[in-house]
C-alpha positions as a Markdown table, in Angstrom:
| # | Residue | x | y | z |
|---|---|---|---|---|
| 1 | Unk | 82.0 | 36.9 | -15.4 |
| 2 | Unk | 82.5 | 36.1 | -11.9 |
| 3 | Unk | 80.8 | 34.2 | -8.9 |
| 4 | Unk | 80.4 | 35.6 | -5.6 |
| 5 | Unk | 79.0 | 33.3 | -2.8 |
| 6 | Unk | 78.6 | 35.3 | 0.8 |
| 7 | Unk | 77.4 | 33.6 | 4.5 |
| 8 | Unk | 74.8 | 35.7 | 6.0 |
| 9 | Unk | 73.7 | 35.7 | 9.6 |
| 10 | Unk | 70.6 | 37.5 | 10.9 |
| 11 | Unk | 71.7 | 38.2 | 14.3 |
| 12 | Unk | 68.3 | 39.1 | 15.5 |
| 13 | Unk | 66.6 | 36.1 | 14.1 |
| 14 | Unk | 69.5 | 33.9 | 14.2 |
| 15 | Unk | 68.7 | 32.3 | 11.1 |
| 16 | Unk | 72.1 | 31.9 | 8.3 |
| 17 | Unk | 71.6 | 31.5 | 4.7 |
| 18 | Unk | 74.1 | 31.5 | 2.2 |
| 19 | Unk | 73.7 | 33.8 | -1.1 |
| 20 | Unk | 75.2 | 33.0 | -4.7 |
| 21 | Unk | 75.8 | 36.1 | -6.9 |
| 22 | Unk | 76.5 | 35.7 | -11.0 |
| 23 | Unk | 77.5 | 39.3 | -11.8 |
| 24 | Unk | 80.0 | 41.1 | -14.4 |
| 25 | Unk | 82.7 | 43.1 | -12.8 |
| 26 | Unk | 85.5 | 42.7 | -10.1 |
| 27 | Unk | 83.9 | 43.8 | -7.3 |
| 28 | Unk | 81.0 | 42.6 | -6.5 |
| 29 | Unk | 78.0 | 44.7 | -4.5 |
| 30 | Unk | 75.9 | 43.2 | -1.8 |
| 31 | Unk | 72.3 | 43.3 | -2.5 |
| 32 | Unk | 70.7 | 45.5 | -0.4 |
| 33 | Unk | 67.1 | 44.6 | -1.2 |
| 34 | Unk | 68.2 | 41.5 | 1.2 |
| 35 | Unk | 68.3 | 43.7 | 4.2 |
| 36 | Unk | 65.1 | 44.1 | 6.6 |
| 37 | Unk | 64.9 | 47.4 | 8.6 |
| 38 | Unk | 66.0 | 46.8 | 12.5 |
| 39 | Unk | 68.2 | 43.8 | 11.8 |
| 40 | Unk | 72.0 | 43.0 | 12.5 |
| 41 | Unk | 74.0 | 41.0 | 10.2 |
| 42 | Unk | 77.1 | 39.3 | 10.1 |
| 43 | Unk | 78.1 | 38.9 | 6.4 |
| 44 | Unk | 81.4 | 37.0 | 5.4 |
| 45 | Unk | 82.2 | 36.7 | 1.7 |
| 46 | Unk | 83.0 | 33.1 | 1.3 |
| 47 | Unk | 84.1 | 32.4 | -2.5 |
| 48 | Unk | 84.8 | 35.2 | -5.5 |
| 49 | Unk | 86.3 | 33.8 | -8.5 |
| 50 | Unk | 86.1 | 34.0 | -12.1 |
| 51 | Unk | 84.1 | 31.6 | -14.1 |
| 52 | Unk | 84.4 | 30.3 | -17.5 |
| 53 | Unk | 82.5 | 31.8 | -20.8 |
| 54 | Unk | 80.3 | 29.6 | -21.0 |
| 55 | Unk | 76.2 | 30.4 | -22.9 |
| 56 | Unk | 74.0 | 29.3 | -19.8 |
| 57 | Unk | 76.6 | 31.1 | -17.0 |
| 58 | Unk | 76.6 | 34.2 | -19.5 |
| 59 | Unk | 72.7 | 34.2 | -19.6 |
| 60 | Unk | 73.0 | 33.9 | -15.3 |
| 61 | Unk | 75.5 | 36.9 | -15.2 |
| 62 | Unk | 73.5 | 39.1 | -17.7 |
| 63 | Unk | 70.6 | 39.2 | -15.7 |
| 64 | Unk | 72.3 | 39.5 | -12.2 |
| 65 | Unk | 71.1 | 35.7 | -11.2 |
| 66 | Unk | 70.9 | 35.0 | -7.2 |
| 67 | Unk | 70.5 | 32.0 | -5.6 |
| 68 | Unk | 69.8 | 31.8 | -1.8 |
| 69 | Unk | 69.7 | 28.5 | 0.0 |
């Protein structure tokens, strides 16, 4: 189980956000359902590290959780 956090930029909007990933695997995929057509983004992956077994974290990485803040 792993954690991936990325910083994303929306150059065209100029807005940031910062997008948490809870996945299974070593390498982790960027969600593309995030991207609008016509838009340039500067993405920088921030944290990926492997978490502890824990019930609630393996309940976040079995569904593919997201948080964006």
């Amino acid at each position: 189980m792993y954690k991936t956090t990325w910083f994303i930029k929306d150059i065209v909007d100029n807005t940031k956000i910062e997008l948490v990933y809870y996945h299974f695997g070593k390498n982790p995929m960027f969600p593309s359902w995030y991207m609008k057509e016509n838009h340039a983004y500067e993405i920088e992956m921030i944290w990926h590290f492997k978490l502890l077994k824990t019930l609630p974290l393996f309940l976040k990485c079995l569904t593919h959780h997201y948080i964006i803040k």
